[in-house]
C-alpha positions in Angstrom: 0.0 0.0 0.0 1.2 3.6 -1.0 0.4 7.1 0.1 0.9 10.0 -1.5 1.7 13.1 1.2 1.8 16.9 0.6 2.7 19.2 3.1 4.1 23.0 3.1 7.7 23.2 4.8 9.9 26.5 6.1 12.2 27.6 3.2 15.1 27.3 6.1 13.7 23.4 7.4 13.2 21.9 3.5 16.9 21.1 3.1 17.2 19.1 6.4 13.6 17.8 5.4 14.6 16.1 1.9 17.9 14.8 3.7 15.2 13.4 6.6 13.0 12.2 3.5 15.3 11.1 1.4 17.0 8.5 4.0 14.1 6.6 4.1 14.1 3.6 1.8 10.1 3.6 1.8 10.0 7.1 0.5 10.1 7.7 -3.2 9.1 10.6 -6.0 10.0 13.5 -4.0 9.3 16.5 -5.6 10.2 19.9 -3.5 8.6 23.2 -4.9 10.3 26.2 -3.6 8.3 28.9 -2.7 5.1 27.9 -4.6 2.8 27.3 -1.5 0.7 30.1 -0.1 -1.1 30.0 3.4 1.0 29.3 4.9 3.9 30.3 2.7 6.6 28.0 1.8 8.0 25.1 -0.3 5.7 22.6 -0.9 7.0 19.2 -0.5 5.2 16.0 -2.0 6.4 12.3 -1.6 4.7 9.1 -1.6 5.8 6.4 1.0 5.4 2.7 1.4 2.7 1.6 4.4 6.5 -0.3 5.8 7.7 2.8 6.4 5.0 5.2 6.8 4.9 5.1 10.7 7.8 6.2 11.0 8.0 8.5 8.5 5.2 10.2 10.1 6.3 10.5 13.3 9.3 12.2 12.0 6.8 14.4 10.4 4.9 15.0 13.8 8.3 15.5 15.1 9.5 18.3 12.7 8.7 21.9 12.4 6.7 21.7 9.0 3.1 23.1 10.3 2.9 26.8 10.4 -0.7 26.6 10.3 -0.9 24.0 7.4 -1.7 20.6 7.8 -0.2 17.8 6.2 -2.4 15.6 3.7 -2.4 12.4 3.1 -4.1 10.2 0.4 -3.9 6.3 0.1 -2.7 5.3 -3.8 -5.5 3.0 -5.1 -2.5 1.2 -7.4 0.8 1.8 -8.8 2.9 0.6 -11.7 6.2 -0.5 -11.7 8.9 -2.5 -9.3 7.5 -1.9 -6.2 4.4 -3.6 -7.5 5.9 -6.9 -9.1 8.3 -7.2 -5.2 4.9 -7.2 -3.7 3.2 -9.5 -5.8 6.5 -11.8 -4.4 5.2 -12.1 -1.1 2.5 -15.0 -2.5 0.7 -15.9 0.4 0.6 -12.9 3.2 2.1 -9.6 2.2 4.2 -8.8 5.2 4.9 -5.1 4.6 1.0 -4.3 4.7 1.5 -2.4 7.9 -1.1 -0.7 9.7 -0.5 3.1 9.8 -1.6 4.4 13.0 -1.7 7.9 12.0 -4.1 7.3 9.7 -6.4 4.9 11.6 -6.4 7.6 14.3 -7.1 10.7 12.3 -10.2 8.5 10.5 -11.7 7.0 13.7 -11.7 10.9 15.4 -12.6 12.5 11.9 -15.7 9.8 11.6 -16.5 10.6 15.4 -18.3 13.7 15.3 -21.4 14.2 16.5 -23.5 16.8 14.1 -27.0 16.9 14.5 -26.9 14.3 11.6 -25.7 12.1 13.9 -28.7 11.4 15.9 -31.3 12.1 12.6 -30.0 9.0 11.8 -30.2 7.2 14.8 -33.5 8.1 14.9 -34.4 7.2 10.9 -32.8 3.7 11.4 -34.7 3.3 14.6 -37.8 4.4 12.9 -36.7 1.6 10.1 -36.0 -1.1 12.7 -39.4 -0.6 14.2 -41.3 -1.2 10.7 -39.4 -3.9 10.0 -39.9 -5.7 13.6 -43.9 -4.5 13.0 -44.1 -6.3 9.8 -41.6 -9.2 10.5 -39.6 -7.9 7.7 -35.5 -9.1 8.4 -34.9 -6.6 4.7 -35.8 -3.5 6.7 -34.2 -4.2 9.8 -30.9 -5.1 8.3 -31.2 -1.5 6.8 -31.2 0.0 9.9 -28.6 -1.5 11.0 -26.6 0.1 7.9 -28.0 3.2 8.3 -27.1 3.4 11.7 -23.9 6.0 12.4 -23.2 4.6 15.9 -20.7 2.3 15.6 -18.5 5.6 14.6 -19.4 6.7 18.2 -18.1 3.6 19.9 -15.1 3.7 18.0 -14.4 6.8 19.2 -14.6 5.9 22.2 -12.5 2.3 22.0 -10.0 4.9 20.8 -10.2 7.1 23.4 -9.7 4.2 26.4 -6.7 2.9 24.1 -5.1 6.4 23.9 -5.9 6.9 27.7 -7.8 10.4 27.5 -10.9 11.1 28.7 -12.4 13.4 26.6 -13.3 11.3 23.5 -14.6 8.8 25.8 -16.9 11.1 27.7 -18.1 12.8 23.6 -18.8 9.1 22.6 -20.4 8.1 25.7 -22.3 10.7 25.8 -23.8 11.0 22.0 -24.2 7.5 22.2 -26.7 8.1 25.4 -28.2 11.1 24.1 -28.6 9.4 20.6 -30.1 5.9 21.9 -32.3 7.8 23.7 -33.7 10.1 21.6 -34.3 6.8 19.4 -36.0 5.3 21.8 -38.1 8.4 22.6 -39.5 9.3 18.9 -39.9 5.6 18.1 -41.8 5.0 21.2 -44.4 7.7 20.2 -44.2 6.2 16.7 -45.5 3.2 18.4 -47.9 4.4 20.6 -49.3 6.4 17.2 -49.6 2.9 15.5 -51.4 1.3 18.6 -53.7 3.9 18.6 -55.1 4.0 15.5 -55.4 0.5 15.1 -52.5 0.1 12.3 -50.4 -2.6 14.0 -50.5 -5.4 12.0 -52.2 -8.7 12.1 -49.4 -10.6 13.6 -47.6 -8.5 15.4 -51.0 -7.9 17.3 -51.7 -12.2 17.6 -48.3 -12.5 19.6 -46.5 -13.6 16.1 -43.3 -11.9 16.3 -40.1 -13.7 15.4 -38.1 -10.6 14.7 -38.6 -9.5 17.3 -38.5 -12.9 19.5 -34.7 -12.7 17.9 -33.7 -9.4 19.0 -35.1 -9.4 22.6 -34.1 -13.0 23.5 -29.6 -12.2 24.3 -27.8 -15.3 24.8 -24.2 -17.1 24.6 -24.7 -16.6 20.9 -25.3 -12.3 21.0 -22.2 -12.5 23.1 -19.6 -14.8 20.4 -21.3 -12.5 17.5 -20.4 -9.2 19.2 -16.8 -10.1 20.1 -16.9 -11.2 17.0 -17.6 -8.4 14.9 -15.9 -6.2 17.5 -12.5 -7.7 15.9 -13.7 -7.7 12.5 -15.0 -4.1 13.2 -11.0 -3.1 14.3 -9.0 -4.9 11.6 -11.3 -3.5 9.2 -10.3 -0.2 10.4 -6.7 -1.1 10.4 -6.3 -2.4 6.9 -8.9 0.0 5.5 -11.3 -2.8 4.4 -14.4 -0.5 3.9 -16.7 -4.2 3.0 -15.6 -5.9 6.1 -16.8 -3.1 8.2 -20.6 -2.9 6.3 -20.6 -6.4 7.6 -20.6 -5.1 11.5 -23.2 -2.5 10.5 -25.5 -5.5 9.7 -24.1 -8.1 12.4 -24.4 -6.9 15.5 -28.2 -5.9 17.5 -27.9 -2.4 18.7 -30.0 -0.1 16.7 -32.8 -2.9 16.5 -32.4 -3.7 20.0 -33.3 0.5 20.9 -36.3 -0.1 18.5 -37.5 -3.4 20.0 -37.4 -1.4 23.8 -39.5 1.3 22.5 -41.9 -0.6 20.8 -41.9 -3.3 23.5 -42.5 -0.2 25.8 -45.3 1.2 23.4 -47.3 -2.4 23.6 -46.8 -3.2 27.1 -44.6 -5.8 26.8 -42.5 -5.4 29.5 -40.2 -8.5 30.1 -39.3 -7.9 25.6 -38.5 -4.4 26.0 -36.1 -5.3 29.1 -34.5 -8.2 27.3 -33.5 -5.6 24.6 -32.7 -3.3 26.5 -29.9 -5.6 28.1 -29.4 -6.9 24.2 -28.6 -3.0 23.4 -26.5 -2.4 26.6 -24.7 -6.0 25.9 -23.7 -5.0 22.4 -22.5 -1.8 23.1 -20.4 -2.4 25.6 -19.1 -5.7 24.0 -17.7 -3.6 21.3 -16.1 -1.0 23.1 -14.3 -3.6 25.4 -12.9 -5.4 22.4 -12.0 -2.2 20.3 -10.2 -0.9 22.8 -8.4 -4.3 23.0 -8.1 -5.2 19.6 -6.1 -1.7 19.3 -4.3 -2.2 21.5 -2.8 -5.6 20.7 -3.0 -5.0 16.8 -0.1 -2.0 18.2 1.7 -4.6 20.5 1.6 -7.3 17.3 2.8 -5.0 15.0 5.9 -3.4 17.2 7.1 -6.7 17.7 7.1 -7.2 14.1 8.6 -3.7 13.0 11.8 -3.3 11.9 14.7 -2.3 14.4 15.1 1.9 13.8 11.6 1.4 12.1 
């Protein structure tokens, strides 16, 4: 894997910037721009770097005085031609230079965890989704829920922020997550109480036939394996930027479904359903949090042990 990196450098740090760039076997096509940058003014400096040597490279970066009120801009290379790619293709079997580039992982799990008033309009859509699927019995709408559901950038953020040790993205996440859930809960609970009330529940759901729901409400070993589960599918997928593996968590684990199945559990009456998914939604989310603060943290152990000494 390649990235290509731009950043704007002081006229009087480029020199000792190529030489720092330059050293670096993983780096290639440097191209240094004197004084073509503007705010802030510089040299701009572009490279592209191998994922093998990109952590260190960036903390080198992090390291040296080439801010100034810039930032510096990475993009991942969808494919490249030439040497590097045949030596690659070498590896046969597992590609052992596919590193992990923290930098990056970090700066997309805190870029994906904001929480903007879109945020919670779709917590509250895909609740609204999950409770007319679990109405009609219909699996279709409630695995679209679960895809439309934006929490699982929440609980990243807050894996990320036990893993790092500070507080602050921990209390955000935990906090949107509560207020999200919540509100959820709330405006599908009234959404049920509207369809009780004028006599639109249907036929089955009203005769006690409800195996969507039976599903959701009912945790066992099983909601337990699937959520570590997909907790470590959810982290690796993060890690090696495999955007298809981490749809399949969207649509694996029971959380916005779960806040659906409480409020409309709540709206019918059904008191012992809407606590079992209410412990199915607590389960879940807390499941993942443990195990992506874990799987962080010993996808960093695994990889140091593997890095190259001076990498």
């Amino acid at each position: 894997m390649t990235f290509h990196v731009r950043l704007v450098s002081p006229p009087d740090q480029t020199e000792r910037l190529v030489r720092l760039l330059g050293g670096d076997p993983g780096v290639s096509n440097l191209v240094v721009l004197p004084g073509t940058a503007r705010r802030p003014d510089g040299d701009a400096v572009q490279f592209d770097v191998q994922s093998r040597s990109a952590n260190s490279v960036f903390r080198q970066l992090e390291a040296f005085p080439v801010d100034r009120g810039g930032t510096v801009a990475i993009e991942q290379v969808d494919a490249t031609l030439g040497d590097e790619t045949a030596r690659a293709a070498e590896h046969f079997l597992v590609q052992r230079d596919a590193v992990p580039v923290w930098k990056i992982v970090e700066a997309k799990i805190r870029s994906d965890a904001v929480y903007a008033p879109s945020f919670y309009s779709l917590l509250i859509i895909a609740g609204l989704i999950a409770a007319v699927g679990i109405l009609t019995n219909s699996q279709i709408l409630v695995v679209g829920a679960m895809v439309v559901g934006p929490e699982y950038n929440a609980i990243m953020g807050v894996a990320l922020g036990i893993d790092k040790r500070s507080m602050r993205p921990v209390m955000r996440g935990a906090l949107a997550l509560l207020a999200g859930f919540s509100a959820a809960i709330v405006i599908t609970l009234l959404f049920g109480l509207i369809i009780r009330w004028t006599g639109h529940t249907p036929r089955l759901y009203s005769a006690g036939l409800r195996p969507v729901s039976a599903l959701i409400n009912s945790p066992n070993l099983f909601s337990l394996v699937v959520a570590v589960l997909a907790g470590i599918v959810g982290v690796v997928s993060l890690t090696e930027a495999r955007a298809g593996a981490l749809i399949g968590v969207f649509i694996s684990v029971t959380t916005i479904p779960a806040a659906a199945d409480v409020a409309l559990s709540l709206a019918y009456s059904s008191w012992s359903e809407a606590k079992g998914s209410a412990y199915q939604l607590v389960l879940n989310v807390t499941v993942l949090i443990v195990v992506g603060a874990l799987m962080l943290r010993l996808q960093r152990i695994i990889w140091r042990a593997r890095a190259p000494r001076g990498g």
